[in-house]
C-alpha positions in Angstrom: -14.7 30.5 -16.7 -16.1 31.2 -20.1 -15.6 27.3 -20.7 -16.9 25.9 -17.9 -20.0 28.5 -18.1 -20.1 27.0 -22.1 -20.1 23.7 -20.7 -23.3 24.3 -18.6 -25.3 25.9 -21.2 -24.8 23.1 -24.0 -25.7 20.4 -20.8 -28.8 22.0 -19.8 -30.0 22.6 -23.7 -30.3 18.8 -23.7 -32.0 18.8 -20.0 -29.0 16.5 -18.1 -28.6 17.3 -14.3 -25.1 17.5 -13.5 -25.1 14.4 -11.3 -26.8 12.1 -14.0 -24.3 14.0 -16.5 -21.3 13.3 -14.0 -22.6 9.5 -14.6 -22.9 9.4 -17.8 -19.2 10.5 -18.5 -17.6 9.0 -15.5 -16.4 11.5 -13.6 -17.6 12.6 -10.2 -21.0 15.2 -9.9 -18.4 17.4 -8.2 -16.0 17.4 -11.0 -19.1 18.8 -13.3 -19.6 21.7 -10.5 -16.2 22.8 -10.3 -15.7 22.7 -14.0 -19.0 24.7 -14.8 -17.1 27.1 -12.0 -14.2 27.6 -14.1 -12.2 25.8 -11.2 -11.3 22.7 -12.9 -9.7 21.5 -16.2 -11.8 19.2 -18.3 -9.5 16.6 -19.7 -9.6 15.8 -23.9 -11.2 12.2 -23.0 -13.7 13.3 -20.9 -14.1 16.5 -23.6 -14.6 13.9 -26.2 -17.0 11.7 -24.1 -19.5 14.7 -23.7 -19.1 15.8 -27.0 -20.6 12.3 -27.6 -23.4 12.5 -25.0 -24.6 15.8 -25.5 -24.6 15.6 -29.6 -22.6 18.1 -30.5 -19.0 18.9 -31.8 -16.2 19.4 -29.6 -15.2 23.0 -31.8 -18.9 23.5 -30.1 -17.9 24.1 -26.2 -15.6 26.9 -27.3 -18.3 28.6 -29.1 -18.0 31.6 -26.7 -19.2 34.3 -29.1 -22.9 33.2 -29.9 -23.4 32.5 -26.4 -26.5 34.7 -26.3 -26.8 37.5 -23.0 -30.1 35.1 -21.4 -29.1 31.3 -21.6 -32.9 30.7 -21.7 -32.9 31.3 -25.3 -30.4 29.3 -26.1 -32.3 26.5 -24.3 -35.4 27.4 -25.9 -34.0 27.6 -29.7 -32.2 24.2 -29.2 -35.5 22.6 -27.7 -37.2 23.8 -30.9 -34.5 23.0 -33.6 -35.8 19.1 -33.3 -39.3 20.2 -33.8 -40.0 23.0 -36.6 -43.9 22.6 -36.6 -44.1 24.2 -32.9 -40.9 26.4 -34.0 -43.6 27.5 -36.8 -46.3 28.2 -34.7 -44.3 30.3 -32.1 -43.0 32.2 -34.8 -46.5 32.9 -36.1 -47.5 33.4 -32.7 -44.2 36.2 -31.9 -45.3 37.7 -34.9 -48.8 38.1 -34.2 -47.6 40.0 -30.5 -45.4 42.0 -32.4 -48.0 43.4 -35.2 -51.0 44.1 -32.3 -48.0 47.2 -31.3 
């Protein structure tokens, strides 16, 4: 399960619905729902195909111990990695929250 929940979060940091991402690989949008699920076995082909897709390393999808409690940061910090001039002003702007306490 911890996979397959790994899976999802590093396909929905890159904004890919599971039936475009199902087409993208070549495997069948129910294959990406059951594997998300824990319920299926994702084989080293297909592992290496969405390695390739989603841009990042296959050591990456067994990452399971900076998976962070809400999977909306995660989304958020990988949305901002490929732009640091918004990272900078949300960091300005966090900090400026913080400091009114």
């Amino acid at each position: 399960i911890k996979f397959g929940k790994r899976f999802k979060e590093l396909r929905l940091s890159r904004n890919i619905r599971q039936k475009d991402f199902a087409g993208l690989v070549g495997v069948n949008a129910s294959f990406i729902v059951q594997l998300e699920k824990g319920q299926k076995f994702i084989s080293p082909e297909t592992l290496e195909k969405s390695s390739c897709i989603l841009n990042y390393p296959i050591k990456e999808f067994f990452n399971f111990d900076e998976m962070p409690e809400d999977k909306n940061i995660r989304i958020i910090v990988e949305k901002l990695k490929s732009n640091p001039d918004k990272l900078l002003m949300i960091s300005r702007v966090i900090d400026a929250i913080l400091n009114e306490q």
